[in-house]
TORPA-4810 file (N, C-alpha, C, O; in nm, 3 decimals):
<nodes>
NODE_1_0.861_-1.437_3.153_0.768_-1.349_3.084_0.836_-1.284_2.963_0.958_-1.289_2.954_X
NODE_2_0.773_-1.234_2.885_0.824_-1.220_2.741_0.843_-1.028_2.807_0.782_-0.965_2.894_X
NODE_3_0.933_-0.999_2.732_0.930_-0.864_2.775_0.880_-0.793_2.666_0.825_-0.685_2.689_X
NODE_4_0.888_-0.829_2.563_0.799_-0.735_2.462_0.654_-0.713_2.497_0.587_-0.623_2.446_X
NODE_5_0.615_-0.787_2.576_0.488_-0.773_2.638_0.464_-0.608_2.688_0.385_-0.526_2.641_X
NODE_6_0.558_-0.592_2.796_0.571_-0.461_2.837_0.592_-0.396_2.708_0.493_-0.334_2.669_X
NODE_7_0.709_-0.392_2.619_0.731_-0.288_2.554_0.564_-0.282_2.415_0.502_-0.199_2.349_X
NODE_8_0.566_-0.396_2.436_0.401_-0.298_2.337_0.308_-0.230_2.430_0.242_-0.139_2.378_X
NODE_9_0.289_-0.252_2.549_0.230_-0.183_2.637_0.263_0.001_2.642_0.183_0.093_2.659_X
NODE_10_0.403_0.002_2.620_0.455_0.147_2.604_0.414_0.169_2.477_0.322_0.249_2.454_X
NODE_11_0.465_0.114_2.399_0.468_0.182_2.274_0.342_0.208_2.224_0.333_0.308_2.153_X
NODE_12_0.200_0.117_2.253_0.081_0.148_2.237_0.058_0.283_2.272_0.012_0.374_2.203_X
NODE_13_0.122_0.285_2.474_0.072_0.393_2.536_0.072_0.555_2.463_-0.013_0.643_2.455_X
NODE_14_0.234_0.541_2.410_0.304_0.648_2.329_0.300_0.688_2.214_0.358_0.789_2.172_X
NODE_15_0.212_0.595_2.136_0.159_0.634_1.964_0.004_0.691_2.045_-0.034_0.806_2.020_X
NODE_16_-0.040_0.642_2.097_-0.149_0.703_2.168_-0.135_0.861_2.187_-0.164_0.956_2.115_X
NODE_17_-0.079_0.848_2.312_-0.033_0.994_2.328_-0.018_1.075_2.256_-0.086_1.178_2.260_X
NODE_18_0.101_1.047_2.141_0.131_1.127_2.034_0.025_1.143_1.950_-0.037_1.249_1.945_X
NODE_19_0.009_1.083_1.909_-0.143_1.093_1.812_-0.246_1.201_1.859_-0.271_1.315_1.819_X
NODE_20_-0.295_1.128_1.952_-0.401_1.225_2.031_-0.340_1.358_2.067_-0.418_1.447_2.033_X
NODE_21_-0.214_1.414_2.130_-0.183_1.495_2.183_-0.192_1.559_2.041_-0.291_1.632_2.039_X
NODE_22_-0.115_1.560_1.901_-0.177_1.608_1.793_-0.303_1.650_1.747_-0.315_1.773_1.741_X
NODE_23_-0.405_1.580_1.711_-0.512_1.568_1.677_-0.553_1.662_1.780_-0.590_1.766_1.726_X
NODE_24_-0.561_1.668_1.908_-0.658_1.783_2.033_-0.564_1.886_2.023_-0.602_1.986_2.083_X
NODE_25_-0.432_1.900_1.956_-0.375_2.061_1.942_-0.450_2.113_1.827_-0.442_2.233_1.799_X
NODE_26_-0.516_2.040_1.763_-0.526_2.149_1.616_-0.689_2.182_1.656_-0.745_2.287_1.624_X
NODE_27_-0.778_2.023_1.763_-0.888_2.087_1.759_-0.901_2.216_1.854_-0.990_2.300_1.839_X
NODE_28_-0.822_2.219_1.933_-0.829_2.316_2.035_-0.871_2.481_1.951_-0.936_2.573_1.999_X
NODE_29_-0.826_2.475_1.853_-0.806_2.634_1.752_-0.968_2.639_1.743_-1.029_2.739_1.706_X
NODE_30_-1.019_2.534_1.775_-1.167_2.571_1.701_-1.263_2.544_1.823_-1.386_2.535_1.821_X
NODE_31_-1.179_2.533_1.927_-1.293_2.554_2.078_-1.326_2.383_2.064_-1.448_2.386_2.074_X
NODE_32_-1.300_2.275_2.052_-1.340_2.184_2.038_-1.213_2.092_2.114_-1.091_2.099_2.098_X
NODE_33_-1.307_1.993_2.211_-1.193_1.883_2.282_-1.230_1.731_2.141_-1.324_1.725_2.062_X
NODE_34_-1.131_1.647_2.158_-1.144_1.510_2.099_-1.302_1.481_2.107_-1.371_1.482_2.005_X
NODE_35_-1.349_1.458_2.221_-1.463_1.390_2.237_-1.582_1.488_2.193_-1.688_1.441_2.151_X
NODE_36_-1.558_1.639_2.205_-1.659_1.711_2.114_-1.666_1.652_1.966_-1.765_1.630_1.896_X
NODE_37_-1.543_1.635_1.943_-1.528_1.694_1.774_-1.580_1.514_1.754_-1.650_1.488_1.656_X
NODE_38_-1.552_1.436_1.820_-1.579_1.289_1.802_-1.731_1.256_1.797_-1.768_1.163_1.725_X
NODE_39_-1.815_1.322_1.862_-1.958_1.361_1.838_-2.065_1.462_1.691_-2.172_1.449_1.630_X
NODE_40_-1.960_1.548_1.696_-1.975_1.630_1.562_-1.959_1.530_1.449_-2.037_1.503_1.358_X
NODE_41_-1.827_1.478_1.479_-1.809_1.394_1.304_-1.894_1.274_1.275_-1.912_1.230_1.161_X
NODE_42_-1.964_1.205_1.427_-2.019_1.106_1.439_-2.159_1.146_1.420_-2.230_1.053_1.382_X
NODE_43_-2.213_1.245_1.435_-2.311_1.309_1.402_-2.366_1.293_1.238_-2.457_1.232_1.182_X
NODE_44_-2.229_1.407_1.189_-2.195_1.441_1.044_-2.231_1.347_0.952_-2.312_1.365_0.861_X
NODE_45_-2.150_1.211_0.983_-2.142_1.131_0.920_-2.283_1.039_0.944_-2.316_0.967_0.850_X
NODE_46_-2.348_1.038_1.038_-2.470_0.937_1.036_-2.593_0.974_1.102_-2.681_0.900_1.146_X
NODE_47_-2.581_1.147_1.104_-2.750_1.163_1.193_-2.760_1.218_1.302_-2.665_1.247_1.375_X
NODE_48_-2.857_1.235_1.320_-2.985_1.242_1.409_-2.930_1.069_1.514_-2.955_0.957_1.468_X
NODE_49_-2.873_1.086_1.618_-2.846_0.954_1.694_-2.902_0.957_1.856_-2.929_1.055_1.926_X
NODE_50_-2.908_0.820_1.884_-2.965_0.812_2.059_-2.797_0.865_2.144_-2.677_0.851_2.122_X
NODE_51_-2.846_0.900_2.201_-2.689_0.955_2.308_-2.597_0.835_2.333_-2.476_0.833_2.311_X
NODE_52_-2.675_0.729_2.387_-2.642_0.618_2.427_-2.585_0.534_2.251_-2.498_0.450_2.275_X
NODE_53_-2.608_0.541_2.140_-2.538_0.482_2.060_-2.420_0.576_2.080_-2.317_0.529_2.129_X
NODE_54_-2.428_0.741_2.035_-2.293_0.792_2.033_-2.225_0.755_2.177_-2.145_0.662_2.169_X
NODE_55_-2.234_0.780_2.235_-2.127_0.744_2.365_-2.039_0.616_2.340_-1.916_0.619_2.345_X
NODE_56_-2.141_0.463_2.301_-2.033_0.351_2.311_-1.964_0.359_2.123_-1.881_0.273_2.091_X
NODE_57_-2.019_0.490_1.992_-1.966_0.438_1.903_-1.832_0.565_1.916_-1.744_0.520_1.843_X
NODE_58_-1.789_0.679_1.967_-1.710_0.751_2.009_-1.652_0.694_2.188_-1.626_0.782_2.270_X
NODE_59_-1.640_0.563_2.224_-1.579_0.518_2.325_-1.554_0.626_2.399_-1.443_0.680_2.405_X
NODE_60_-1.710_0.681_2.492_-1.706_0.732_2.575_-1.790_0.645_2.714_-1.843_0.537_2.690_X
NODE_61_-1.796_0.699_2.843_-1.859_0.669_2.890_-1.997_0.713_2.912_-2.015_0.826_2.868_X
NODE_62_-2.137_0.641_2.987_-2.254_0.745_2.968_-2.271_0.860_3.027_-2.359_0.943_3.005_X
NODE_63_-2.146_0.864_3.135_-2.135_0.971_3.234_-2.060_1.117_3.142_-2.093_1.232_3.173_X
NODE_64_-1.993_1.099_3.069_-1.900_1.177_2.981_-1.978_1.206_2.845_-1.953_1.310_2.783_X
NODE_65_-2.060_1.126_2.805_-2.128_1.188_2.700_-2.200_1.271_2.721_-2.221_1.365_2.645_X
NODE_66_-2.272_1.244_2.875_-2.366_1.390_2.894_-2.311_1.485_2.909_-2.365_1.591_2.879_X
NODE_67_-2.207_1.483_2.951_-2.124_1.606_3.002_-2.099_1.694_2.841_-2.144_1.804_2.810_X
NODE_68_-1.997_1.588_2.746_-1.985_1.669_2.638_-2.095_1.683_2.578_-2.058_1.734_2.471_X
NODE_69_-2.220_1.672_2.572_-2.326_1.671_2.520_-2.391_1.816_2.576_-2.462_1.888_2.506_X
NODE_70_-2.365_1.836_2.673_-2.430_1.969_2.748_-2.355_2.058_2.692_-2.409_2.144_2.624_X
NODE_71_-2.173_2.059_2.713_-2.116_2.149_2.680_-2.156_2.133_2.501_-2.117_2.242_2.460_X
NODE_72_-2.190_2.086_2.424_-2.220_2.123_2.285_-2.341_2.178_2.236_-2.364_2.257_2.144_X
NODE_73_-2.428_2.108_2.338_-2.545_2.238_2.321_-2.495_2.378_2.389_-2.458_2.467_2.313_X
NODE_74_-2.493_2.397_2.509_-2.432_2.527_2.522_-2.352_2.622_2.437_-2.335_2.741_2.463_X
NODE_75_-2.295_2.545_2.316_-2.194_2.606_2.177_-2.285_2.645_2.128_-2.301_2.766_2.114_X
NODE_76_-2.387_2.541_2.079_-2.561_2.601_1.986_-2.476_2.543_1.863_-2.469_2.579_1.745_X
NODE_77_-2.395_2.409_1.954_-2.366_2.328_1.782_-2.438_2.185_1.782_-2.454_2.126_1.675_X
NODE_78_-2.468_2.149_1.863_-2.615_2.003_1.899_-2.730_2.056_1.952_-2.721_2.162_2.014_X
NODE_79_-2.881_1.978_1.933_-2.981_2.011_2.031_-2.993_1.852_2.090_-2.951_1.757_2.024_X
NODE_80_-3.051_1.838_2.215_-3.096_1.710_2.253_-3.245_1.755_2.256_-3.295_1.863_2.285_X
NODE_81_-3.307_1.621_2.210_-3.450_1.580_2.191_-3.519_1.462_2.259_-3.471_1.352_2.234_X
NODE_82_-3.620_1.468_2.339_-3.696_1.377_2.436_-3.715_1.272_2.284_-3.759_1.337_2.190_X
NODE_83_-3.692_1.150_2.259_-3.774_1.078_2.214_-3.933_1.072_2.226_-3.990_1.078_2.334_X
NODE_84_-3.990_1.061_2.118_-4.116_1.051_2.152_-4.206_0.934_2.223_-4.301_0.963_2.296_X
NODE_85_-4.175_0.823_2.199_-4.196_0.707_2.237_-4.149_0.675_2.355_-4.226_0.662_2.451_X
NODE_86_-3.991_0.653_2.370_-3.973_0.665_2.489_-3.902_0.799_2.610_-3.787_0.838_2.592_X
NODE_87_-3.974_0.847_2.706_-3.942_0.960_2.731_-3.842_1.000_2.805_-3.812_1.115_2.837_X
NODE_88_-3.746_0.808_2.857_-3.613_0.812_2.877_-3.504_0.808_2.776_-3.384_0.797_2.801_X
NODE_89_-3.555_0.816_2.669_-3.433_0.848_2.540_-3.414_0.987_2.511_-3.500_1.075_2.525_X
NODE_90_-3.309_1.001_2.475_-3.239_1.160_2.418_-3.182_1.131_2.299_-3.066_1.088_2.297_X
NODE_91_-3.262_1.152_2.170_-3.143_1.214_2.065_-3.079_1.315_2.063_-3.125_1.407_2.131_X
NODE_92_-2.936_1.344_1.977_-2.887_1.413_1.947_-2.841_1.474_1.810_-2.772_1.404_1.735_X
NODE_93_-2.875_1.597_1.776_-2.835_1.619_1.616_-2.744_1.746_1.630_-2.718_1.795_1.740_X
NODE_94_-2.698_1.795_1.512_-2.673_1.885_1.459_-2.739_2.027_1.463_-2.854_2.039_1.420_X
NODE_95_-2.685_2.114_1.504_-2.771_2.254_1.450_-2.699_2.291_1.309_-2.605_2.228_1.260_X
NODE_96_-2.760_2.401_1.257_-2.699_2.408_1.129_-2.532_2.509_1.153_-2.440_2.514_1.072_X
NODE_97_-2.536_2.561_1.257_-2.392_2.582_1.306_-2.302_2.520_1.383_-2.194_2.551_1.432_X
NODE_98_-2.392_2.397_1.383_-2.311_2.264_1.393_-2.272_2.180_1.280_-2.170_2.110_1.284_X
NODE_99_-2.338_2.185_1.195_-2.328_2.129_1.051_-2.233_2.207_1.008_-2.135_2.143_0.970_X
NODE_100_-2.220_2.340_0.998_-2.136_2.423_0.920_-1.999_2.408_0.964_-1.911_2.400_0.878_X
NODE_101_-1.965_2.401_1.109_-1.864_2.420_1.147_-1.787_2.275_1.147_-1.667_2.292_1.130_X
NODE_102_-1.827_2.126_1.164_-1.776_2.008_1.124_-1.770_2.035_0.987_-1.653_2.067_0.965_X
NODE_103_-1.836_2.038_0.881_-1.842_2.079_0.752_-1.700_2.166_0.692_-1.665_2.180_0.575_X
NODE_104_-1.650_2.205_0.791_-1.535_2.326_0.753_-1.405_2.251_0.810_-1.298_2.252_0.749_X
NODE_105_-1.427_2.181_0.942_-1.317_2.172_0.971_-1.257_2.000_0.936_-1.138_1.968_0.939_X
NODE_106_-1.377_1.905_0.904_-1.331_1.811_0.893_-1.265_1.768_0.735_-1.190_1.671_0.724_X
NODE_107_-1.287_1.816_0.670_-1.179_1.836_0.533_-1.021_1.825_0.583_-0.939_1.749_0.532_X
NODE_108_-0.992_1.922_0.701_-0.885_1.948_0.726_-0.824_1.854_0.847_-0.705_1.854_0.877_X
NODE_109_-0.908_1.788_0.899_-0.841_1.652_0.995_-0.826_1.549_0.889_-0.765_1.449_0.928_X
NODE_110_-0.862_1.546_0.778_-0.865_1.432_0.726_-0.747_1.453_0.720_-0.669_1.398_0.798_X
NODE_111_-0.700_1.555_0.606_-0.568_1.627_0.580_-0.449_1.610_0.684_-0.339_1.559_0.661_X
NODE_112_-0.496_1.666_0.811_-0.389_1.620_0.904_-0.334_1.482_0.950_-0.223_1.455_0.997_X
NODE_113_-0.467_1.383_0.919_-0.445_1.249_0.951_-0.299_1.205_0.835_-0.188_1.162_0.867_X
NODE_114_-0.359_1.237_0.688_-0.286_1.222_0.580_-0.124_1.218_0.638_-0.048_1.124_0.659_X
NODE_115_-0.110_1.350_0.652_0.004_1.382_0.672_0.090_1.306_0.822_0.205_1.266_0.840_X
NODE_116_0.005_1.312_0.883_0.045_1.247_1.044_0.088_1.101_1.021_0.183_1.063_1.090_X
NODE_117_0.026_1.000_0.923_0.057_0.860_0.868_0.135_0.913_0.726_0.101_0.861_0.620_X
NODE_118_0.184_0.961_0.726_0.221_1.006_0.561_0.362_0.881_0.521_0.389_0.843_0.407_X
NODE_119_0.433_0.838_0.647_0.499_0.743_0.631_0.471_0.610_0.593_0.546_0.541_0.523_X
NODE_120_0.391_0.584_0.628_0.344_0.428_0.616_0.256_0.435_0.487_0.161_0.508_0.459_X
NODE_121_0.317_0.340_0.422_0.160_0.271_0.306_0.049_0.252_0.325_-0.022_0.270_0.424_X
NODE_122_0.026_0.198_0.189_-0.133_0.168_0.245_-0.131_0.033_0.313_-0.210_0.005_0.403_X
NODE_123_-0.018_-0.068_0.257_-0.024_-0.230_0.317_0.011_-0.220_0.443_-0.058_-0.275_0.529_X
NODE_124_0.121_-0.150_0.474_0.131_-0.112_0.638_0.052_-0.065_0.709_0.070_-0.084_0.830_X
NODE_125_-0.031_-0.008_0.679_-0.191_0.023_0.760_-0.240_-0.067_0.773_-0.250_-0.112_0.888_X
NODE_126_-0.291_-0.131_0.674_-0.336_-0.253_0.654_-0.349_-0.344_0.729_-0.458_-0.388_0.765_X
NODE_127_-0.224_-0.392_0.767_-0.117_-0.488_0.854_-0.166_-0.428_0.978_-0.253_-0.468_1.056_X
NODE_128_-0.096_-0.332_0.980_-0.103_-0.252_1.150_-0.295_-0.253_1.198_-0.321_-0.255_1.319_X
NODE_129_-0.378_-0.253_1.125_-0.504_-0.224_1.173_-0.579_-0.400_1.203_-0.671_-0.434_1.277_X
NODE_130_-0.501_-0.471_1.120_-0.557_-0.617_1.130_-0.486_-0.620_1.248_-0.552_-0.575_1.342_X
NODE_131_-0.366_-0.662_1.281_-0.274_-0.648_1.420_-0.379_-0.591_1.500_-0.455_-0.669_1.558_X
NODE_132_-0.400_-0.437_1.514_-0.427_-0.396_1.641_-0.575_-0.467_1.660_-0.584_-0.510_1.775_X
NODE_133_-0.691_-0.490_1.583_-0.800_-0.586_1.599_-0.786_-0.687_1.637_-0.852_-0.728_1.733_X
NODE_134_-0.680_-0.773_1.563_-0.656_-0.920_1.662_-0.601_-0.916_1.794_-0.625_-1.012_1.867_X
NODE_135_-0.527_-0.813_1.840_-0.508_-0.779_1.977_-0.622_-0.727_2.088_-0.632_-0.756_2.208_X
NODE_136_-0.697_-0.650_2.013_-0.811_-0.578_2.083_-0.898_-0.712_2.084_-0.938_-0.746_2.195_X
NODE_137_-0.929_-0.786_1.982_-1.009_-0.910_2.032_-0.950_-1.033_2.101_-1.031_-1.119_2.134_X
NODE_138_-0.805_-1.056_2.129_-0.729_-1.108_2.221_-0.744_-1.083_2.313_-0.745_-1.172_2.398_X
NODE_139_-0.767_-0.941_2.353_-0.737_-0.864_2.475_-0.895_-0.910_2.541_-0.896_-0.977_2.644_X
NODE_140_-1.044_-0.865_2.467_-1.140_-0.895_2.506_-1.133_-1.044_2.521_-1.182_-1.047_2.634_X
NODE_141_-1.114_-1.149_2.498_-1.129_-1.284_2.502_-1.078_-1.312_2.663_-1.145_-1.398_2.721_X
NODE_142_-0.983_-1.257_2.729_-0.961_-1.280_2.867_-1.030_-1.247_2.981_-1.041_-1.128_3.010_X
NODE_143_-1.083_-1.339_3.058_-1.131_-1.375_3.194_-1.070_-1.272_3.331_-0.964_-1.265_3.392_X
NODE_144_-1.204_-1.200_3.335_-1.091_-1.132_3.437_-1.182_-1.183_3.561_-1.146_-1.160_3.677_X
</nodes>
């Protein structure tokens, strides 16, 4: 067996970690977990959405989106809405102190991202993001 096998297994695990363990220290200042703020920006950026798109486009589960979905209305920073048509759908939007407050803080993740990759180029991103796709669709291609 190839042992680099294992060691990308770590090292995935551990840019992971690090990353994330970053990114959820700074959202924490603003009352917000990853998967809140991953709903807000996903919001921000495209709408008025069905629960069920945000959940699989913020890689959550459907069990976990409701959950953060409750706790964000309870903030009075999302409302959920019965679809009209169908009365098993739920959208989800923005309140306008939900708008305001992604509005304020996502300027400043961008910023932190900046700085958090501030080493690498742009071709090394590049590289590294084609890599991790051909792996992630490697990875899906196997028979379990």
């Amino acid at each position: 067996m190839d042992r680099n096998n294992l060691k990308l297994v770590i090292a995935l695990a551990r840019t992971h970690n690090a990353l994330f363990g970053r990114v959820e220290k700074r959202l924490r200042k603003h009352d917000l977990s990853i998967s809140e703020f991953g709903v807000l920006e996903f919001l921000f950026h495209k709408g008025r959405q069905p629960v069920q798109t945000i959940a699989e486009k913020i890689l959550v589960t459907s069990g976990t989106i409701t959950y953060v979905v409750d706790k964000l209305v309870k903030k009075d920073l999302v409302v959920r809405e019965k679809c009209s048509e169908d009365k098993r759908r739920f959208y989800v939007d923005l309140t306008e102190s939900g708008r305001k407050l992604i509005s304020e803080i996502f300027p400043y993740h961008e910023k932190h991202l900046e700085e958090l990759f501030k080493d690498m180029d742009h071709e090394s991103k590049k590289e590294l993001i084609d890599s991790l796709f051909r792996l992630k669709d490697s990875i899906e291609k196997e028979n379990i």
